[in-house]
C-alpha positions in Angstrom: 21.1 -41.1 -1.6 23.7 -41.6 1.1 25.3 -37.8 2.3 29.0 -37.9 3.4 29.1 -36.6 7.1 25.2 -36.6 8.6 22.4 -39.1 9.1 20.8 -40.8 6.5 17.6 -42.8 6.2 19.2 -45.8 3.8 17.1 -49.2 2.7 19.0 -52.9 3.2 19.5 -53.9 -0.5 21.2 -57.6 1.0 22.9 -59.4 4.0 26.2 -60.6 3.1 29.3 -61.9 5.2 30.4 -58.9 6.1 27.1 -57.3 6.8 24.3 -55.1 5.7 24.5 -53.6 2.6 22.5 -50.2 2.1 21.3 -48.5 -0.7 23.5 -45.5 -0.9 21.9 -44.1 -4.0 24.7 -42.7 -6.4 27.5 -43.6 -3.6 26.5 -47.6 -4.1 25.8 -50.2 -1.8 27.3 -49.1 1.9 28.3 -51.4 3.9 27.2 -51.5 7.6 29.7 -53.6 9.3 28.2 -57.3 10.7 28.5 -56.1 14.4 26.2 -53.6 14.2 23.8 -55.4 12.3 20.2 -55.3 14.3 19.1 -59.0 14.4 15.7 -59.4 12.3 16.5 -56.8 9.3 14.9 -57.9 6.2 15.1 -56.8 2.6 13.8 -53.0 1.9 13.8 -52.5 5.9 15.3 -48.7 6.4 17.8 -47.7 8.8 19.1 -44.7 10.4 23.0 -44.7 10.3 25.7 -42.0 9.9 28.1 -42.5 6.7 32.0 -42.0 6.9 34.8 -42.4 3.7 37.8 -45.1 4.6 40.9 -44.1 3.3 40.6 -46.3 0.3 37.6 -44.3 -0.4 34.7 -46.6 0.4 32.1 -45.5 2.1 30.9 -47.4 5.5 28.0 -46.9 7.5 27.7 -46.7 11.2 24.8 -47.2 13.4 25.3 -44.8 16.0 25.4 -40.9 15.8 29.4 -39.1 16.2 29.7 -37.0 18.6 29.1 -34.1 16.1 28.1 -34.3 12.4 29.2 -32.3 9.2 28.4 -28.5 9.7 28.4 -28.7 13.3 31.0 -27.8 16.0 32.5 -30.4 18.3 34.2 -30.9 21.4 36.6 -33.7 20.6 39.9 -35.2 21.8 42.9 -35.8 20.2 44.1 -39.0 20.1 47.6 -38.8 18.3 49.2 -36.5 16.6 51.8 -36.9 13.6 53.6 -34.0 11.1 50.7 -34.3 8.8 48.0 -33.3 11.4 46.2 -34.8 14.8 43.7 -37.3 14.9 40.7 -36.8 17.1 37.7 -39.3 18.9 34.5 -38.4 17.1 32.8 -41.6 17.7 33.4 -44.0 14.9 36.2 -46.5 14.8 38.2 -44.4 11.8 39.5 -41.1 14.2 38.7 -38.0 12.3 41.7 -36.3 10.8 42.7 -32.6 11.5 45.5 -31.4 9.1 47.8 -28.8 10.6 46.2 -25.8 8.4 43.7 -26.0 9.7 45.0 -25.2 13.4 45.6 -21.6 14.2 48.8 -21.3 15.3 47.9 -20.2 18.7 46.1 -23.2 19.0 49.3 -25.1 18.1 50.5 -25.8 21.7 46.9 -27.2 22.6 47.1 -30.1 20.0 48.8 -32.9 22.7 46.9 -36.3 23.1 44.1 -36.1 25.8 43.3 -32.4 25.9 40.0 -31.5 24.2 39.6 -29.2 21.4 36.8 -27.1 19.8 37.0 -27.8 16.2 34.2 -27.3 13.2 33.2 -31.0 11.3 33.7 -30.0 7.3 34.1 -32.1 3.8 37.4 -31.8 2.5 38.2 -31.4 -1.5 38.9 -35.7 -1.0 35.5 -36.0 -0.1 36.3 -37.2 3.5 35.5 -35.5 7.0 37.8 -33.1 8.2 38.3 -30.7 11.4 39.5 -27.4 12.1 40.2 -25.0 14.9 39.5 -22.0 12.7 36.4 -21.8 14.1 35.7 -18.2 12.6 36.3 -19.6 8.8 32.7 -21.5 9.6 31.1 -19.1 11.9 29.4 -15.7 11.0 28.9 -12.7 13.9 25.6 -11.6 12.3 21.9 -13.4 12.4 18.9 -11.6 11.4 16.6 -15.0 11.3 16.0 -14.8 15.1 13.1 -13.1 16.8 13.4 -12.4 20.8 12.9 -16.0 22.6 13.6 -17.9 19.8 14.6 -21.0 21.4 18.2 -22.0 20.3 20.9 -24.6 21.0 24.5 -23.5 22.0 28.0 -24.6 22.6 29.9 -23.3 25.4 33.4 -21.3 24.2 35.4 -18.9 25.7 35.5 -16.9 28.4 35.3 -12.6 28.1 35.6 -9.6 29.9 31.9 -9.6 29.8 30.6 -13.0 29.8 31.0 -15.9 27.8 31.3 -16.2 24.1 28.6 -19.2 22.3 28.2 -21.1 19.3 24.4 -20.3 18.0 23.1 -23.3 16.1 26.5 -24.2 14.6 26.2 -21.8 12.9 26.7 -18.0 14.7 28.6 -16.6 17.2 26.5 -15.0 20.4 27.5 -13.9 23.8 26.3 -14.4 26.9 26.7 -11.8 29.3 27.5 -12.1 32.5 24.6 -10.6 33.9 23.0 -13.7 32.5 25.0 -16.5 33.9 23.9 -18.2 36.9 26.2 -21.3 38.0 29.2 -22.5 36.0 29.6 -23.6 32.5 32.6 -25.1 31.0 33.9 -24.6 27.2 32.4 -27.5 24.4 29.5 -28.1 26.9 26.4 -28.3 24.8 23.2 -26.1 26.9 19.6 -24.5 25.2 19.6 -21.0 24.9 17.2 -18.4 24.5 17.4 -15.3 22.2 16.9 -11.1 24.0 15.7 -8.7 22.2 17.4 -8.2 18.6 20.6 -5.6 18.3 20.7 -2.9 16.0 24.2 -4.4 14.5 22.5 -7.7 14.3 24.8 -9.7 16.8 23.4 -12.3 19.3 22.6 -11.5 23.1 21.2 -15.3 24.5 19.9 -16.0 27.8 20.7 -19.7 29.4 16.9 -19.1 30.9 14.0 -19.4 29.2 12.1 -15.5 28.9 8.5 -14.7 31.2 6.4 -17.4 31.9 8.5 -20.2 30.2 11.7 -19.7 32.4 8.9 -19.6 35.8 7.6 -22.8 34.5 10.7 -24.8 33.9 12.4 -23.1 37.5 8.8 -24.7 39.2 9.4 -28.2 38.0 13.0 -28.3 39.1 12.5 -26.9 42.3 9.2 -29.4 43.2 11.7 -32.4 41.6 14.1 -31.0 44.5 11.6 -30.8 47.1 10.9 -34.4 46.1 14.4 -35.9 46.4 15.0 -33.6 49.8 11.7 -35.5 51.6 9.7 -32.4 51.0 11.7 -29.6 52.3 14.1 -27.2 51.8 15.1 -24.8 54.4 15.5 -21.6 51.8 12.6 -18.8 51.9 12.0 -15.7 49.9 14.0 -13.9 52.8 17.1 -16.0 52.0 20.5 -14.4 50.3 21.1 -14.1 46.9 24.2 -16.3 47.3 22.5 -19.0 48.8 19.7 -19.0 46.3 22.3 -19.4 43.5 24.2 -22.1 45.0 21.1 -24.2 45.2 19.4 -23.3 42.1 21.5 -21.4 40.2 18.9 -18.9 39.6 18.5 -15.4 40.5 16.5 -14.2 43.6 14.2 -12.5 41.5 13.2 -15.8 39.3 13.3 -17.6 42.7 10.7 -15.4 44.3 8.4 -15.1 41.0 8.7 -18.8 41.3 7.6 -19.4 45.0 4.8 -17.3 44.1 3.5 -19.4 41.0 3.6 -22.7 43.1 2.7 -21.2 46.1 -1.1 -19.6 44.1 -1.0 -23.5 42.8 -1.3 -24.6 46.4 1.8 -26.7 45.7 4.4 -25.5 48.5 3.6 -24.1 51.7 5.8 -21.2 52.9 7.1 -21.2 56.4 9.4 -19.6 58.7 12.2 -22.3 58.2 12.0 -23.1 54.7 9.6 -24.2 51.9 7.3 -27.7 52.2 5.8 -29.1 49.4 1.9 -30.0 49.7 0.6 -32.9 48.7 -1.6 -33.1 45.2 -5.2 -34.2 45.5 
């Protein structure tokens, strides 16, 4: 059965004129326009398509992903905007509609065509996709499903006094602190996180680095991929300033020295007076 708003595994029932038509279970046939019909589909084949309401009703099917599905948070930008609401690129051809309640009204001045907003993708009472600014309405400020490393996705938001505020999973709000930020992020981008330790009031601390061993690992492989693309050398040491460290790697000294250390026990760099050298692989 097709469900409005997220992707859905639906069987070709027939080809017709105007396309495919897929089993939508209670919905009906769907039909997934001619253009976007892949060339060999047979009877009972299954696809993988994203399911939208016209505004007659019907549903339609389309092959690629939006830029955010039902339940999730989106960076999107307004296209137009009329006394009813604004209407925003999500990826399909029919813009998704925001209805002015659902902007808070010190959001109000932000909804102009071309500027990007952060909005949550919901089902309205007409059983079509909607959007809305009132990101709190969706989001909760306490998790207690997490365990510390937990491996999460986030979406950039604002900025603090004390770091950055981030969407957990669609689905929480979290913080990163500045203590944790190394290079710049920009609100609606989309980055992996990584839960610390659990707070007593249950709200999220995340780390954009990956804890212990992981975070070493995945600092190696971009800095031997740099070595690689620099001709095998880089003229930064463990003696180098913190500043300059960050600029190139947007790491910490700290994890930069841990990491030196890793690939230099693997015989994979060599460490010189002028810089770093990677060795070649038997």
């Amino acid at each position: 059965m097709a469900t409005l708003g997220t992707l859905n595994h639906l069987k070709l029932l027939r080809l017709g004129p105007e396309g495919a038509f897929l089993d939508g279970g209670l919905e009906g046939p769907i039909l997934l326009p001619l253009e976007q019909v892949p060339p060999g589909l047979e009877t009972g084949q299954g696809l993988q398509v994203f399911a939208y309401r016209e505004d007659e009703g019907r549903l339609v099917a389309h092959l690629r992903p939006p830029m955010a599905l039902g339940g999730e948070v989106g960076f999107l930008k307004v296209l137009s905007v009329n006394p009813a609401g604004a209407y925003l690129d999500w990826g399909p051809p029919k813009p998704l509609f925001m209805p002015w309640k659902e902007v808070k009204h010190e959001a109000r001045r932000l909804v102009k065509p071309g500027n990007k907003l952060l909005v949550f993708l919901f089902s309205d009472e007409a059983g079509h996709m909607a959007a809305s600014t009132r990101l709190a309405d969706f989001l909760v400020d306490e998790a207690d499903e997490f365990k510390e490393g937990d491996k999460v996705s986030l979406v950039i938001g604002d900025r603090t006094d004390i770091g950055v505020r981030v969407i957990v999973n669609h689905r929480y709000w979290g913080m990163v602190h500045d203590s944790d930020l190394f290079g710049k992020v920009s609100r609606g981008e989309t980055k992996e996180g990584w839960v610390k330790a659990p707070r007593a009031d249950l709200k999220l601390s995340l780390s954009l680095s990956a804890p212990g061993y992981a975070k070493i690992d995945a600092v190696a492989q971009a800095l031997l991929d740099t070595l690689k693309r620099r001709g095998g050398f880089l003229p930064v040491t463990d003696k180098s300033a913190p500043e300059q460290i960050h600029t190139l790697f947007g790491i910490s000294k700290k994890v930069f020295k841990q990491t030196l250390g890793a690939l230099y026990k693997a015989r994979r760099i060599s460490i010189d007076a002028d810089g770093i050298r990677l060795l070649k692989t038997p």
